[in-house]
PAKOL-531586 format. One record per residue: residue number from 0; x, y, z of N, C-alpha, C, O in turn. Coordinates in steps of 0.001 Angstrom, whole numbers, always signed. Layout:
N
[NUM, [X, Y, Z], [X, Y, Z], [X, Y, Z], [X, Y, Z]];
...
END
This chain:
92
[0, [+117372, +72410, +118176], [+116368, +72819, +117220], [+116071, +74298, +117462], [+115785, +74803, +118548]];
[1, [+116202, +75013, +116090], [+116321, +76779, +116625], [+114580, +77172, +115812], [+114262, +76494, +114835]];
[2, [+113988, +77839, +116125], [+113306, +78722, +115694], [+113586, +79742, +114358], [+114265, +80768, +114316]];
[3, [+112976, +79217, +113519], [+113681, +80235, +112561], [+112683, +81484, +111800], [+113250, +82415, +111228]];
[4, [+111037, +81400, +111855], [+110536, +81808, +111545], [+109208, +81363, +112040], [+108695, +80245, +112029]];
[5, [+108588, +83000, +112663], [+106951, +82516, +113508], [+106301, +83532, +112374], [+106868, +84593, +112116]];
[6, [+104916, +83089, +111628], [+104169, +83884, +110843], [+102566, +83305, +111751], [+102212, +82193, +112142]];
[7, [+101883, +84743, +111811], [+100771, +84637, +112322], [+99315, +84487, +111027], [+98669, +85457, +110631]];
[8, [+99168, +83541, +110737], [+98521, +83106, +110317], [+97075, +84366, +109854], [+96905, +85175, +108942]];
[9, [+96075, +83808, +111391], [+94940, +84651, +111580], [+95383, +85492, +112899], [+96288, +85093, +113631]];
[10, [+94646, +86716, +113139], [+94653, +87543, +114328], [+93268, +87800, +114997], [+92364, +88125, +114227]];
[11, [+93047, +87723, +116003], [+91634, +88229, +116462], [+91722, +89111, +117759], [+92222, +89145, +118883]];
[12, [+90975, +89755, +116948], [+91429, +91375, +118717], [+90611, +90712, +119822], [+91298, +90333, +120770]];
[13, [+89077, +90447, +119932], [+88360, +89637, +120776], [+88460, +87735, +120674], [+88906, +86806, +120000]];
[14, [+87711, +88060, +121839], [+87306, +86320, +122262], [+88829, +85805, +122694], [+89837, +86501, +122575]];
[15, [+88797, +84523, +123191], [+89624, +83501, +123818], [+90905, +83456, +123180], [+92023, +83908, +123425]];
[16, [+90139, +82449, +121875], [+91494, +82549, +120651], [+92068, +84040, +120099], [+91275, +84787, +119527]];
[17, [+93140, +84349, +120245], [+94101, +85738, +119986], [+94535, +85461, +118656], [+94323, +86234, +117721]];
[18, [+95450, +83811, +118498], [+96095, +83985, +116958], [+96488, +82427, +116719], [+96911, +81544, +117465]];
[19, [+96095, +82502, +115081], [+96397, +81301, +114734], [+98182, +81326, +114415], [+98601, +82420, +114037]];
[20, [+98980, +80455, +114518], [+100296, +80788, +114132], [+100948, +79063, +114038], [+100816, +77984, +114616]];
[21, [+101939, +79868, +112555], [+102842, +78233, +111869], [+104060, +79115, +112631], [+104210, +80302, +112919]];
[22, [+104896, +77800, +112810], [+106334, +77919, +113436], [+107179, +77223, +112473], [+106744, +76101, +112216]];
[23, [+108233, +77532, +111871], [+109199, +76718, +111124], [+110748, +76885, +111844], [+111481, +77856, +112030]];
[24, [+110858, +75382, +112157], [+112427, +75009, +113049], [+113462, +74266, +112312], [+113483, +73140, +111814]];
[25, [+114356, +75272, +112393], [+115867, +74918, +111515], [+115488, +75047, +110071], [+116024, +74277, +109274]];
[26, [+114496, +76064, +109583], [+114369, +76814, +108333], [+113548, +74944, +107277], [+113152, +74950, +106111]];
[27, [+113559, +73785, +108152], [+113299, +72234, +107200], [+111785, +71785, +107906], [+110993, +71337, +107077]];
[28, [+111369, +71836, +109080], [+110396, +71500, +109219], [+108645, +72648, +110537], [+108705, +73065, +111693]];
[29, [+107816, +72676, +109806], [+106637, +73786, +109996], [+105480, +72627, +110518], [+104949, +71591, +110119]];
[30, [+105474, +73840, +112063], [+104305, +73233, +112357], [+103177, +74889, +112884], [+103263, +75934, +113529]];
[31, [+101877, +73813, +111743], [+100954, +74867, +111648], [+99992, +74745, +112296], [+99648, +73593, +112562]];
[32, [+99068, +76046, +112875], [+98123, +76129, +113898], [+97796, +75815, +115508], [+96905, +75492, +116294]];
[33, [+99699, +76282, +115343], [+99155, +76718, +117227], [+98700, +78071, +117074], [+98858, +78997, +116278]];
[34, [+97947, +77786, +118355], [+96614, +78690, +118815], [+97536, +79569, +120132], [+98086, +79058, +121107]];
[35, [+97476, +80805, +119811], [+97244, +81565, +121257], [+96160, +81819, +121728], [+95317, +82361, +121013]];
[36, [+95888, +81506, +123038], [+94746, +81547, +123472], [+95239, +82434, +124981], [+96247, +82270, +125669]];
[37, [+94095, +83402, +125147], [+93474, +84224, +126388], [+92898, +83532, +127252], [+91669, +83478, +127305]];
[38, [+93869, +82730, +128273], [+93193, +82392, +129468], [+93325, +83305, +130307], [+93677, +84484, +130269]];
[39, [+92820, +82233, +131466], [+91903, +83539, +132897], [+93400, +84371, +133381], [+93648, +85572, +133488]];
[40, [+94108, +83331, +133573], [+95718, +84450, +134226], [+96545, +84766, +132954], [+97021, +85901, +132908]];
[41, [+96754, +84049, +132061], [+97855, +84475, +131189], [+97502, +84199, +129841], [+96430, +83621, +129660]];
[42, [+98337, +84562, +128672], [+98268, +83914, +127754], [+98931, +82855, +127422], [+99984, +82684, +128036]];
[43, [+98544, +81833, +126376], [+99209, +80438, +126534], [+98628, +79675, +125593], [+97423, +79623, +125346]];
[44, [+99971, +78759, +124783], [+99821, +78740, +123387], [+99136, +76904, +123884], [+99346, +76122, +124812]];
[45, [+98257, +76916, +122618], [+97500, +75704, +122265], [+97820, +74531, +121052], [+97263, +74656, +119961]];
[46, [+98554, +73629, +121255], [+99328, +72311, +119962], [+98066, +72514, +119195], [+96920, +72790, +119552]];
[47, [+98640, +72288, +117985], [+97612, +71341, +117098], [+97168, +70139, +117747], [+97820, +69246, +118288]];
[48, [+95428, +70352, +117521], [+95260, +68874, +117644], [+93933, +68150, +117282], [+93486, +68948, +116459]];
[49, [+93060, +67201, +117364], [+92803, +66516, +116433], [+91244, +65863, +117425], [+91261, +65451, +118585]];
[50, [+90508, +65924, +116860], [+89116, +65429, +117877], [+88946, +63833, +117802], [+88458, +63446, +116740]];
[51, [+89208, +63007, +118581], [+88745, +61507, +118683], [+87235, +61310, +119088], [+86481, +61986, +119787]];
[52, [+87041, +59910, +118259], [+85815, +59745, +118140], [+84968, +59591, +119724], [+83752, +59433, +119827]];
[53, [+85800, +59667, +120710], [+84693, +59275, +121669], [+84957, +60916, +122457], [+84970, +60929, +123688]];
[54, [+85138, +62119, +121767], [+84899, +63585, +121579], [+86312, +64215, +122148], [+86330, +65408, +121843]];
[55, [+87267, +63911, +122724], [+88452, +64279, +123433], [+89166, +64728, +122314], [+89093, +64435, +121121]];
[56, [+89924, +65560, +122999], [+91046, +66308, +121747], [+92147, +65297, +121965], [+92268, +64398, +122797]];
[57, [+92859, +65678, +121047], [+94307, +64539, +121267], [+95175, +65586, +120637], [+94777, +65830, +119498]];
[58, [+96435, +66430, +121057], [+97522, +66978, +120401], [+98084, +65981, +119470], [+98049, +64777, +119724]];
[59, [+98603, +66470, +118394], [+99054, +66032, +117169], [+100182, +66351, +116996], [+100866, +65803, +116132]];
[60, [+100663, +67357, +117811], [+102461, +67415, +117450], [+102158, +68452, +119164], [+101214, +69116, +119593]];
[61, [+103613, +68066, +119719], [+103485, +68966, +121295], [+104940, +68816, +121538], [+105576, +67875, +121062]];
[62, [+105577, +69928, +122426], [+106802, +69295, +122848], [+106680, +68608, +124324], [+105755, +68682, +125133]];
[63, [+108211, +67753, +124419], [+108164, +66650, +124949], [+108312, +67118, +126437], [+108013, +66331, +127336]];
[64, [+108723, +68262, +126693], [+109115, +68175, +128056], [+108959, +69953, +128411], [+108970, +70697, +127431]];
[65, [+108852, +70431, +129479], [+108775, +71484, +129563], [+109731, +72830, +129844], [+109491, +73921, +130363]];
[66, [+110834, +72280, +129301], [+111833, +73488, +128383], [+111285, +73702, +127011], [+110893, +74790, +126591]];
[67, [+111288, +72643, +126383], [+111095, +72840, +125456], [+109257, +74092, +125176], [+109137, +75025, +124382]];
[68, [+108357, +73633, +126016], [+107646, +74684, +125710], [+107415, +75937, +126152], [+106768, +76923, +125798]];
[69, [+108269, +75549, +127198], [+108704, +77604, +127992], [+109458, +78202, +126941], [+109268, +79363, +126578]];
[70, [+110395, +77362, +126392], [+111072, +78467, +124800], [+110139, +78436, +124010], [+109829, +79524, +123525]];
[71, [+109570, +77558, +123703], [+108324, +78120, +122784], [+107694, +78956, +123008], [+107578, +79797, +122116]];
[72, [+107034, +79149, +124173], [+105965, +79749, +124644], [+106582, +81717, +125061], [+105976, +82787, +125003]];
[73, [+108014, +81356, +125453], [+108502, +82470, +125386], [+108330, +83149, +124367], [+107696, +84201, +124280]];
[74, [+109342, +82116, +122877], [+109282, +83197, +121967], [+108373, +83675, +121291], [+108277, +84877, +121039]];
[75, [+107589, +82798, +120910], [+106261, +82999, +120010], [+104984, +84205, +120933], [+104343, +85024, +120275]];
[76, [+104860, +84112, +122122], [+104323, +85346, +122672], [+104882, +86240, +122632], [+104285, +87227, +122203]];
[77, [+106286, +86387, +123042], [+107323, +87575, +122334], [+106706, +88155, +121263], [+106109, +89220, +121416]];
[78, [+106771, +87531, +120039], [+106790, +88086, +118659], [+105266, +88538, +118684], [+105041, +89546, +118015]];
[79, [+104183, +87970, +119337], [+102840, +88023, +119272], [+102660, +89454, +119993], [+101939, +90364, +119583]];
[80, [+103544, +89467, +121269], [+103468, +90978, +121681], [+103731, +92339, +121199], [+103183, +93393, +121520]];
[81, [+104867, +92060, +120196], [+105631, +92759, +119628], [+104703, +93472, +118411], [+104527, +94679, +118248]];
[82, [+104132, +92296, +117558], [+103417, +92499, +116089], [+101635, +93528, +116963], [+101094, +94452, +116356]];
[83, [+101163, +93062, +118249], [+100084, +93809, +118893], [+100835, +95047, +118727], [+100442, +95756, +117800]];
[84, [+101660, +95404, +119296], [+102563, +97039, +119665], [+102274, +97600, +118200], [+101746, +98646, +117823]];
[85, [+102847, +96449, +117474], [+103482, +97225, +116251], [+101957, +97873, +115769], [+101704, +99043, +115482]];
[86, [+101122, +96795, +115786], [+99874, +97170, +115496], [+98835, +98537, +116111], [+97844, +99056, +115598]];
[87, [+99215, +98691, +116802], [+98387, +99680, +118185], [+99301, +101156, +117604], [+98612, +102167, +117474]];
[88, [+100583, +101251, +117318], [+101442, +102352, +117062], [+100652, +102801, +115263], [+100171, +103841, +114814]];
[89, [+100841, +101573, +114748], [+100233, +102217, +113019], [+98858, +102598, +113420], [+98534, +103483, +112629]];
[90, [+97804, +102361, +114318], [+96511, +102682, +114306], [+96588, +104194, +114620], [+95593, +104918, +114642]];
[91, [+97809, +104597, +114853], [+97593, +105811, +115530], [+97748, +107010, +114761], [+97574, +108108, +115288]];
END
């Protein structure tokens, strides 16, 4: 399953949450509103997911094993770093 297109949704210069972002894999199926989020050591992306009634979050779509979200997590901060740069260079 390849990555074919990351669009950042929302952006936020402050607070925790950094960026809302849809991912579409093998150009047929999009999953929308992972969260980059600003934790204490790194940044690090957040599944969609869904509040149960006795208040706990529950992910709604996640990958299964952890290759799979180190390539995620690679690329999609990649591009998130890249579009900040790009951003910081036009302010100038």
């Amino acid at each position: 399953m390849e990555i074919t297109d990351i669009q950042f949704r929302q952006m936020y210069p402050t607070g925790r949450l950094r960026a809302l972002v849809s991912v579409t894999f093998d150009g047929t199926f999009a999953v929308h509103d992972i969260k980059i989020i600003d934790g204490p050591d790194r940044l690090f992306l957040a599944m969609p997911s869904r509040r149960m009634p006795d208040g706990r979050y529950r992910d709604i779509v996640h990958p299964v094993g952890p290759e799979m979200r180190q390539a995620l997590e690679h690329r999609i901060l990649g591009e998130y770093q890249r579009e900040m740069s790009q951003s910081m260079q036009n302010q100038v």
